[in-house]
C-alpha positions in Angstrom: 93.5 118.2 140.5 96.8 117.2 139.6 98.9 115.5 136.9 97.0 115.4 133.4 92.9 116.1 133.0 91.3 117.7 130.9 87.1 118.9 131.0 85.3 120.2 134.2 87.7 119.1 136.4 86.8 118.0 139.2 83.4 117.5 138.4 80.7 119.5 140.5 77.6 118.1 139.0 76.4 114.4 136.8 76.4 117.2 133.6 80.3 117.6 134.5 82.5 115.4 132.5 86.5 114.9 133.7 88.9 113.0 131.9 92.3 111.6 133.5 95.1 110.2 132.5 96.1 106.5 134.0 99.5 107.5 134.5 100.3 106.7 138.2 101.0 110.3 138.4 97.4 112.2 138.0 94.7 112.5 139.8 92.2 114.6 142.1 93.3 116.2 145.9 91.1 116.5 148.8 91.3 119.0 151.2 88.7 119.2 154.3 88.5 121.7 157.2 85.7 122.1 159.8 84.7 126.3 158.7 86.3 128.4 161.8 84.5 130.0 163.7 81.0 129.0 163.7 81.7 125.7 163.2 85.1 124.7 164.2 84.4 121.2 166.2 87.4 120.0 164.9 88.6 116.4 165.1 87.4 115.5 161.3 87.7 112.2 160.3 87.2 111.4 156.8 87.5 108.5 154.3 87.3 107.5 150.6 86.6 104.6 148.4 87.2 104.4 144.3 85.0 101.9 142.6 85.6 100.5 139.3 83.1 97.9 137.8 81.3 97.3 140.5 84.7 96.7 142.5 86.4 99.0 145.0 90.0 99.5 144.2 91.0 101.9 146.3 90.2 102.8 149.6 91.6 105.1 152.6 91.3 107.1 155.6 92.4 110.8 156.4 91.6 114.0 158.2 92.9 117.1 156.6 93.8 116.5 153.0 94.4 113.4 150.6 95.6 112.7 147.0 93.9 109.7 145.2 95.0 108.2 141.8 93.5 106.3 139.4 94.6 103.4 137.7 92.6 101.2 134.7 90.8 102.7 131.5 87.7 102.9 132.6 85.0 105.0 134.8 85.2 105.6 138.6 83.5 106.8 141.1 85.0 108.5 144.0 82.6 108.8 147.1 84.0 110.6 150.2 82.3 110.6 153.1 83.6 113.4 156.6 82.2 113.6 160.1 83.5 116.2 162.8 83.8 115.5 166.9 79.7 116.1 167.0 78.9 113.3 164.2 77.9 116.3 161.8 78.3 114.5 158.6 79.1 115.3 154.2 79.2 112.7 151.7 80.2 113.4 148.2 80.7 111.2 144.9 81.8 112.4 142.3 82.7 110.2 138.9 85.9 110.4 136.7 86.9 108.9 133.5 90.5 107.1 133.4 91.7 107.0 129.8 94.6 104.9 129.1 93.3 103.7 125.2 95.2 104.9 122.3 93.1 106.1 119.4 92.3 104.0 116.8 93.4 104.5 113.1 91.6 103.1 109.8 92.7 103.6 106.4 90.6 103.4 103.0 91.1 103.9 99.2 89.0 105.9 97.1 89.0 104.9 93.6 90.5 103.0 91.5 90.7 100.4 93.4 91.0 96.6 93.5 91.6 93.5 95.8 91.6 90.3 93.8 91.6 88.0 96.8 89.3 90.3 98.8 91.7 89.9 101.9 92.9 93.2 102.4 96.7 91.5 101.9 97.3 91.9 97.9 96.0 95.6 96.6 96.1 97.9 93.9 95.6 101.6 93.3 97.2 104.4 90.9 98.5 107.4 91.6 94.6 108.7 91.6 93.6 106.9 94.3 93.4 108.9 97.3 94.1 107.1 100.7 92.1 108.1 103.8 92.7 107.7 107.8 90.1 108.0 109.9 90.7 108.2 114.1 88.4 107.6 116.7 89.3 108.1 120.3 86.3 106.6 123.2 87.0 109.2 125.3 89.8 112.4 125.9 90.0 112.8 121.7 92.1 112.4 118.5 95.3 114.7 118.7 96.9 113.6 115.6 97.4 111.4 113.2 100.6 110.1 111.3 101.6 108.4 108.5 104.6 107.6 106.1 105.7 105.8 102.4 108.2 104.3 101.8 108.9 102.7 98.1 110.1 99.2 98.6 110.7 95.7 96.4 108.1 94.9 94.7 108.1 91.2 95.7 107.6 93.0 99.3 103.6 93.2 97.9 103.3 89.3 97.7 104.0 88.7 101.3 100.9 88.4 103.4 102.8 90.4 106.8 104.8 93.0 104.7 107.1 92.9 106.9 109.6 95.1 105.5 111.1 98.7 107.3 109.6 101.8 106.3 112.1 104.8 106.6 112.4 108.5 106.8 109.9 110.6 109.0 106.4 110.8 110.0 104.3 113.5 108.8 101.2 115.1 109.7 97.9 113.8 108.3 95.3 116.9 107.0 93.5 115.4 104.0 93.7 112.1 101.8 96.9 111.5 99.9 98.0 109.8 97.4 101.1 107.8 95.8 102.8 109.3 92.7 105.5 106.3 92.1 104.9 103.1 90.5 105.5 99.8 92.2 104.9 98.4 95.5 104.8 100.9 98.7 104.9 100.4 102.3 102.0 102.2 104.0 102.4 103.1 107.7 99.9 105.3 110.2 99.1 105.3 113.8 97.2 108.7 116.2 97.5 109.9 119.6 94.9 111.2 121.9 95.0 114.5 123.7 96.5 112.8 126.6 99.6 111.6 124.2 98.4 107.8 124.3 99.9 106.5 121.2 98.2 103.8 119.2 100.6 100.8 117.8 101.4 101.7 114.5 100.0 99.7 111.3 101.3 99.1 108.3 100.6 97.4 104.9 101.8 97.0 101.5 100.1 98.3 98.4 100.7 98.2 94.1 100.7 101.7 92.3 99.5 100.5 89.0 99.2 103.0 86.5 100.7 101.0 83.2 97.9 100.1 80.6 97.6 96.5 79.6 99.4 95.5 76.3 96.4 94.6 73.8 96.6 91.9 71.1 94.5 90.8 67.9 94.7 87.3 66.3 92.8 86.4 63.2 91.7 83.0 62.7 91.5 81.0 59.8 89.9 81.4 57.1 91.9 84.7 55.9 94.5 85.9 53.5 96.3 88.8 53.8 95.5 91.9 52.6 96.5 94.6 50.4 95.9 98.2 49.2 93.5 100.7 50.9 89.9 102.1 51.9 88.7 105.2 52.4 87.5 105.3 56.1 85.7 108.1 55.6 82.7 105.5 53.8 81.4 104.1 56.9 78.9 102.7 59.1 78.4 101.6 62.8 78.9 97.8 63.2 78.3 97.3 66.8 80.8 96.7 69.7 80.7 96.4 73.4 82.7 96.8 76.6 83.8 93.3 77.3 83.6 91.3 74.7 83.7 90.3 71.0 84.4 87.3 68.7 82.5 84.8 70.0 84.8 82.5 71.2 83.8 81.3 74.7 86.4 79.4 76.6 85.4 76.4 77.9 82.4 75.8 75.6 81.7 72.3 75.1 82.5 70.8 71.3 82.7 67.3 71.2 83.5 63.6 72.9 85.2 61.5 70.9 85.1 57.7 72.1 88.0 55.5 71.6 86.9 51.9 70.6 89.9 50.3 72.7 90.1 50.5 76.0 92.5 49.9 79.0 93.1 46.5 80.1 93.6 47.8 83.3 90.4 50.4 83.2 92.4 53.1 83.9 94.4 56.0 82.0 95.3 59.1 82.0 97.2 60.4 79.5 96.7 62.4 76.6 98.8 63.5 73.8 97.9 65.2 70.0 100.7 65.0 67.6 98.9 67.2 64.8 96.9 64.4 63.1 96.7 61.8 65.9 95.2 61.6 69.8 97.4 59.0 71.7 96.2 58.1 75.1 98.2 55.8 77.6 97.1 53.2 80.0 98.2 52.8 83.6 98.1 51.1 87.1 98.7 47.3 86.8 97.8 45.2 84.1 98.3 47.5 81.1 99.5 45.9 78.1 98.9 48.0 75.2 99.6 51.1 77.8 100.0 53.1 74.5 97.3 53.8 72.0 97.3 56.2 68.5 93.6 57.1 67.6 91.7 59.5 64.9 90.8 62.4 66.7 87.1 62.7 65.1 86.6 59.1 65.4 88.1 58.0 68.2 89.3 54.3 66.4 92.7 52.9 67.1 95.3 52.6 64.0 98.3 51.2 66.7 99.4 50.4 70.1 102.3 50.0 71.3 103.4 48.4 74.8 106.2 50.9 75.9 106.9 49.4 79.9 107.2 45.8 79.5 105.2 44.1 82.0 102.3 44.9 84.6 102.9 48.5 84.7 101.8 51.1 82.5 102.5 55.1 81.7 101.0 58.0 83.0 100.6 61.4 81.1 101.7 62.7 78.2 102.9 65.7 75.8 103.9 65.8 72.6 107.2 67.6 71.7 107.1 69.0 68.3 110.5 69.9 67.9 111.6 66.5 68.3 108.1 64.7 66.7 108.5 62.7 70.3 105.8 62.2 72.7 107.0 62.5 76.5 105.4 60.0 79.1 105.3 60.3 83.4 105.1 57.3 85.1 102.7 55.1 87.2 104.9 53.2 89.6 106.2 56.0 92.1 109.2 55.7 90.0 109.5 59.2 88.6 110.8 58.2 85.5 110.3 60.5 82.4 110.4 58.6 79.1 110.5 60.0 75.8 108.7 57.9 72.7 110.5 58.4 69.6 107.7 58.7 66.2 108.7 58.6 62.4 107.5 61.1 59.8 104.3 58.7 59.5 103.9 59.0 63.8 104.7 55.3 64.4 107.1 54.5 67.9 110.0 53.9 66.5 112.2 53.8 70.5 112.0 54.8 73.6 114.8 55.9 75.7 114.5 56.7 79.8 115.3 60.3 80.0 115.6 61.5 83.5 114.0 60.4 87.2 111.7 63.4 88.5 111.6 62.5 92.3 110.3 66.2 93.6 107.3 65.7 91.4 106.3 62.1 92.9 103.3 62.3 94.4 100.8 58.7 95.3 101.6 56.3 92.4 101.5 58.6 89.2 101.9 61.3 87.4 98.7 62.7 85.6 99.8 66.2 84.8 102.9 66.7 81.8 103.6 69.5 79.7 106.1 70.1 77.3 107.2 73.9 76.3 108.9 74.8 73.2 109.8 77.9 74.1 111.7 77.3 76.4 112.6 73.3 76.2 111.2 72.8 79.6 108.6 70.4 81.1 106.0 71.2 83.8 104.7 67.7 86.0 102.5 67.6 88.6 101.8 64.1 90.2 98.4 62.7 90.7 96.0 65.2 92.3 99.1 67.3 93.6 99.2 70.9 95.2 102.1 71.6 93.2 103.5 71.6 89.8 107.1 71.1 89.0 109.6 72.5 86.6 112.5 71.0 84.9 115.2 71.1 82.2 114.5 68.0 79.5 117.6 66.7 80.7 115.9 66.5 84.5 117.8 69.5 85.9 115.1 70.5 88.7 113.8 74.7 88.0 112.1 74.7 91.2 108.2 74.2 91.9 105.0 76.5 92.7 101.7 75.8 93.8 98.7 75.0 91.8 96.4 77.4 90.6 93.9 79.3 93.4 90.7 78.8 93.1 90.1 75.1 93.5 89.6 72.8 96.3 91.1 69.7 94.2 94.5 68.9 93.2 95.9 69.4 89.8 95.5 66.6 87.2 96.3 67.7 84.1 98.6 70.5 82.1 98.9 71.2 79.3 101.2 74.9 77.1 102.0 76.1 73.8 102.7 79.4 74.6 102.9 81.9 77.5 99.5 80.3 79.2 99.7 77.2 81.1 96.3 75.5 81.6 96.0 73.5 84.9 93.3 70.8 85.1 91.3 69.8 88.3 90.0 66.4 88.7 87.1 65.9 90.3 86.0 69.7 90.6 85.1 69.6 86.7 87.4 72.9 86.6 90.5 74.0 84.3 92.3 77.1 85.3 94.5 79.0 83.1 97.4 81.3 84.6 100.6 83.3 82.9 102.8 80.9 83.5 105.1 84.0 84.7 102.4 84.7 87.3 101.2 81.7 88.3 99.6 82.8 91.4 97.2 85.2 89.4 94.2 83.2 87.4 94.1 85.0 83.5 90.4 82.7 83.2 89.1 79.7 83.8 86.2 77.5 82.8 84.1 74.6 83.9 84.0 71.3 82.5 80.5 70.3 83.4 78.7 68.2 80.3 74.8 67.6 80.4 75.5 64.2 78.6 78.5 62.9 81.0 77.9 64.4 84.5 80.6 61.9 85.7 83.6 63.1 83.6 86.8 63.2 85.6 89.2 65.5 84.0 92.4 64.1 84.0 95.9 65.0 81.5 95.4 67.8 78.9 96.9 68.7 75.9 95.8 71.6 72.9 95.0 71.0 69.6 94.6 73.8 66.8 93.9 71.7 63.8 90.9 69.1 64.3 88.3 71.7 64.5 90.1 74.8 62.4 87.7 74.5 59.9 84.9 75.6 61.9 87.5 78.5 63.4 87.9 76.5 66.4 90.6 75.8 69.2 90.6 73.3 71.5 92.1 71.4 74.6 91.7 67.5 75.4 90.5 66.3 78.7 90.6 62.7 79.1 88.6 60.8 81.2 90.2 58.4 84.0 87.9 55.5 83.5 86.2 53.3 80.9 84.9 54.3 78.7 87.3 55.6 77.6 87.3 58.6 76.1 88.2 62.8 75.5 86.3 65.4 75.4 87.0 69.0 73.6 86.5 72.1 74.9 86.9 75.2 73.0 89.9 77.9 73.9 90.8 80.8 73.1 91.8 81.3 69.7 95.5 81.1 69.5 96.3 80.9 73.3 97.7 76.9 72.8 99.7 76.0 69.9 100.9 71.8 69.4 103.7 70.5 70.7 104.5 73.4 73.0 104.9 76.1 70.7 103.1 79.0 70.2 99.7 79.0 68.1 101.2 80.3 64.4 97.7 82.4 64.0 98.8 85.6 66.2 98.8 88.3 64.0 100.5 91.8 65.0 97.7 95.0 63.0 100.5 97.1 61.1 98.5 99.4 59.5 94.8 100.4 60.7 93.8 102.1 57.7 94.5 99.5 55.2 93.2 96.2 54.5 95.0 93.9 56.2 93.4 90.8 56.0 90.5 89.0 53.7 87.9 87.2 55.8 84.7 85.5 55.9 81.5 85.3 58.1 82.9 82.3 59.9 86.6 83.9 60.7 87.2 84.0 64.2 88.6 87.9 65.3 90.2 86.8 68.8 90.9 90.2 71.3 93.0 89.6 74.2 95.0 91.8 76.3 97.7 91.4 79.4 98.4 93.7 81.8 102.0 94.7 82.2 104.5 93.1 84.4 106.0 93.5 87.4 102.4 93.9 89.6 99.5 93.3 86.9 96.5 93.7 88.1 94.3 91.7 85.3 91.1 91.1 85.2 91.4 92.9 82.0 88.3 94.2 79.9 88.8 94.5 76.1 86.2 96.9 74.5 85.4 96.4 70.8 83.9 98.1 67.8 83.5 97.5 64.0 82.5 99.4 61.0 81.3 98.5 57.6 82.6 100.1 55.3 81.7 100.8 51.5 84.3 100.1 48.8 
C-alpha cells in the first residue's frame, strides 16, 4: 500500500475491510514473481482491472510490479489476474473502499427552546440551553468536530441567510455548550474524517433570551380606588391557573348593529367611532351621502354629509381625538387623505385635503386607516394590500412593512389606540394583532366567524371603549363591505385600544400589594397581560394567576 489507508490493508479475506483516500496519490502496489527455483518459468504476464458501479475504470497490463490508484468515493474491486511462459495461472480480487465524503455535522438545542415560525431560520434559547453536534462519517470515521460564536447585531437574527462573519478561532467540540451573553449569536461548526476530508462549514444565527417579560394589570370599570389596609394573614384560596384569568376572550362575538341607511352605491368601507357616534362612509361610484353619523346600539342615522362632490365617494376612516376630526382615504386611486372637521356636538363643520399618499395606492381604494395619538402618525393600507404604510399627518412618508403573518389575504382594515395595531383581513374572517414595534411577531389574533352572518366581509376597523363599558366590555368595529349595511363588535382586550388613537385611560400600575387598591364588583373586569422585553422577544407569553379572599 501506499499514500493514506487505514484498516486491513490490503485486504486478504471478504472479512478484511481497507479504507483509501481518493487523493490521486494513494493506493495499493503489486508486485509478482514466478518462486525461483522450483518454479521459475519466467516470462509472467499479468493484468488488472478496477471496477466501480458495475463499470471498469481502470485497467492495465504489466509483468513484474504495478501501482494502481483509485479515484471516486465509492467501493472497488480490484481483480488481477497472472500467467507464466507454461499458461500456469492466479487470479485475485480483492475490494477497497475510496472515501472522499466529508463528515456530516448536525446541531440541536436542548431546552428551553423555541422556533415561532418552525423554520429553523428565527430561534431562541437562554443561556441554559445546551447546544449539541452530532457527526457521522459513512466510512473511514469522525476525527473532529469544530465550532465557534461569535456575538453579532442583533438585526443579524432577522435575516433568513445570516450571512454575517464569525471571528476568532475554532475550538474543539467534547460535550454540549452553551451561550452566556444576551442577544443574537452567530453559530458555526463543521468535522473532518480520519482521512482529513473536511465538511463545508455551517452556520446559523440564534437569540439568547434570558430577560423576563414585563407584566401588567388593568382594572376595568366599575371600581374606585382604594384605601387603607388588610391583614393578609386572613385568607383563603380563590383559584388561579397557568394561562389565564379574567374572562375576557378576544375576539368573542357581542353584537351587530344594522344601520337603517344604506349606500347608494352598495358599497363602503369605512368605519369611524367618535366616543358617542359610529360614522361609516360610502364608496365606488355613485355615493351621495358617502358620509353617515349613526347610534352605535341602534344603528339609525342622525346626519349625512356628502364630503366628495360628485360620483365618487370615501374610503376608510379614523377618528383623531386630539383634533375631534375624523380622517378619510380615498376611492379614486387618488391617494388623497382628507380630514373632516366636527363641532363639540360632532356635526361636519369642513373639510380640508390634507396630503396625497401615493406609496399606499393600491386598486381603487383605501380600506385600511389608522390614526395614533401617540405619536401623530397615520398607518394606510390600500384595498386588500401586502403592506401597510406609515406617515407624518402632514404626508411625510415613515416607510412601510408588510402585513401581519399568518394570513393568506390582504389587509383591509386597522385600526390603534395604543402600542397594539390591529390588522383586519377580508375575506379570511381573521384580525391579527401585532406590537406595532414588532410587526413581524403576532401578540394574538382572533377569528371573525359569526353563526348568524357566515358572509361577513371584514373591512375598516376602529375601537371603541365606551358603548359596551357598562357590561366591562371593549370592543373593535368591523364593517361589512356590502348591503346591508352594517358592523359588528367583537370584544378585545380590556384596555389594549383606547378612541381616537390614544391609549385606553383604564391601565392601572399596582403600587402597593398589601393594601386595598381598588373597590370592585362581581362584574369588574381584572385584565392580565404581559410583553416580553425588547430587542429579540420571544412572546408567546403565559400569564399565571391566583386570588385570595380575604376576611376583613
Amino acid at each position: 500500500m501506499f499514500g493514506i489507508y487505514q484498516g486491513q490493508c490490503p485486504p486478504q479475506d471478504e472479512t478484511d475491510v481497507c479504507y483509501v483516500k481518493d487523493d490521486e496519490n494513494s493506493g495499493v502496489s503489486v508486485f509478482v514473481e514466478d518462486p525461483f527455483p522450483i518454479h521459475a518459468s519466467n516470462n509472467v504476464y499479468c493484468s488488472y482491472e478496477v471496477e466501480w458501479e458495475n463499470e471498469i475504470i481502470d485497467e492495465g497490463d504489466f509483468s513484474d510490479y504495478v501501482n494502481i490508484t483509485f479515484r471516486g468515493d465509492s467501493e472497488h474491486e480490484l481483480t488481477i489476474e497472472c500467467r507464466d511462459a507454461l499458461g500456469n495461472n492466479l487470479e485475485d480480487v480483492e475490494v477497497f473502499l475510496v472515501d472522499s465524503e466529508p463528515p456530516i455535522t448536525t446541531k440541536e438545542y436542548g431546552t428551553p427552546y423555541y422556533n415561532y415560525y418552525n423554520n429553523h431560520e428565527s430561534e431562541w434559547i437562554t443561556s441554559n440551553t445546551t447546544i449539541n453536534l452530532t457527526a457521522w462519517d459513512e466510512k473511514i470515521g469522525v476525527n473532529e468536530t469544530r465550532y465557534r460564536v461569535t456575538l453579532v447585531d442583533d438585526e443579524d437574527c432577522e435575516e433568513i441567510e445570516c450571512e454575517v462573519e464569525g471571528e476568532g478561532s475554532y475550538l474543539t467540540y467534547s460535550n454540549p455548550f452553551t451561550i452566556n451573553e444576551e442577544s443574537c449569536h452567530l453559530i458555526e461548526f463543521y468535522s473532518t474524517d480520519l482521512f482529513g476530508n473536511e465538511e463545508r462549514y455551517k452556520r446559523q444565527c440564534a437569540y439568547v433570551d434570558n430577560s423576563s417579560p414585563n407584566g401588567t394589570k388593568i382594572v376595568g370599570e366599575p371600581n374606585v380606588p382604594g384605601e387603607g389596609s388588610i391583614c393578609l394573614s386572613n385568607q383563603s384560596n380563590g383559584g388561579g391557573n397557568g394561562g389565564g384569568g379574567g374572562g375576557n376572550s378576544p375576539g368573542t362575538y357581542v353584537t351587530t348593529v344594522n344601520f337603517n341607511t344604506p349606500c347608494s352605491s352598495g358599497v363602503g368601507v369605512g368605519i369611524a367611532y367618535d366616543g358617542a357616534n359610529l360614522w361609516y362612509s360610502c364608496g365606488l361610484g355613485g355615493s351621495s351621502p358617502d358620509l353617515f353619523r349613526a347610534n352605535p346600539a341602534t344603528g339609525i342615522v342622525s346626519a349625512s354629509y356628502d364630503i366628495v362632490l360628485g360620483s365618487e365617494g370615501l374610503g376608510a376612516l379614523a377618528y383623531d381625538a386630539s383634533r375631534n376630526a375624523i380622517w378619510a382615504g380615498w376611492d379614486d386611486s387618488s391617494g388623497e387623505v382628507r380630514l373632516i372637521h366636527l363641532d363639540g356636538a360632532k356635526n361636519v363643520v369642513t373639510t380640508t385635503s390634507e396630503f396625497i399618499a401615493p406609496q399606499a395606492v393600491y386598486f381603487s381604494l383605501d380600506d385600511g386607516l389608522a390614526y395614533d395619538a401617540l405619536d401623530d402618525t397615520l398607518y394606510i393600507s390600500g384595498d386588500v394590500a401586502p403592506t401597510i404604510h406609515h406617515y407624518e399627518t402632514d404626508g411625510t412618508y415613515l416607510g412601510s412593512f408588510a402585513k401581519a403573518p399568518g394570513s393568506s389575504c390582504g389587509n383591509s382594515g386597522l385600526a390603534i389606540g395604543g402600542s397594539l395595531l390591529y390588522e383586519g383581513f377580508n375575506g379570511c374572517n381573521q384580525v391579527i394583532v401585532v406590537n406595532k414595534s414588532s410587526t413581524s411577531i403576532p401578540v394574538f389574533s382572533f377569528s371573525t366567524v359569526v353563526g348568524p352572518d357566515p358572509g361577513f366581509r371584514d373591512e375598516d376597523l376602529e375601537c371603541d371603549t365606551n358603548t359596551f363599558s357598562g357590561s366591562g366590555k371593549h370592543v373593535m368595529w368591523s364593517v361589512e363591505a356590502y348591503e346591508p349595511r352594517r358592523a359588528i363588535a367583537f370584544e378585545i382586550p380590556f384596555g389594549s385600544c383606547g378612541i381616537g388613537g390614544r391609549r385606553s385611560n383604564t391601565t392601572i400600575e399596582c403600587e402597593n400589594e398589601t393594601g386595598i387598591n381598588w373597590y370592585v364588583n362581581q362584574s369588574t373586569p381584572i385584565t392580565l397581560s404581559c410583553e416580553d422585553q425588547l430587542p429579540h422577544p420571544v412572546n408567546n407569553e403565559i400569564v399565571n394567576w391566583r386570588f385570595s379572599f380575604h376576611i376583613i
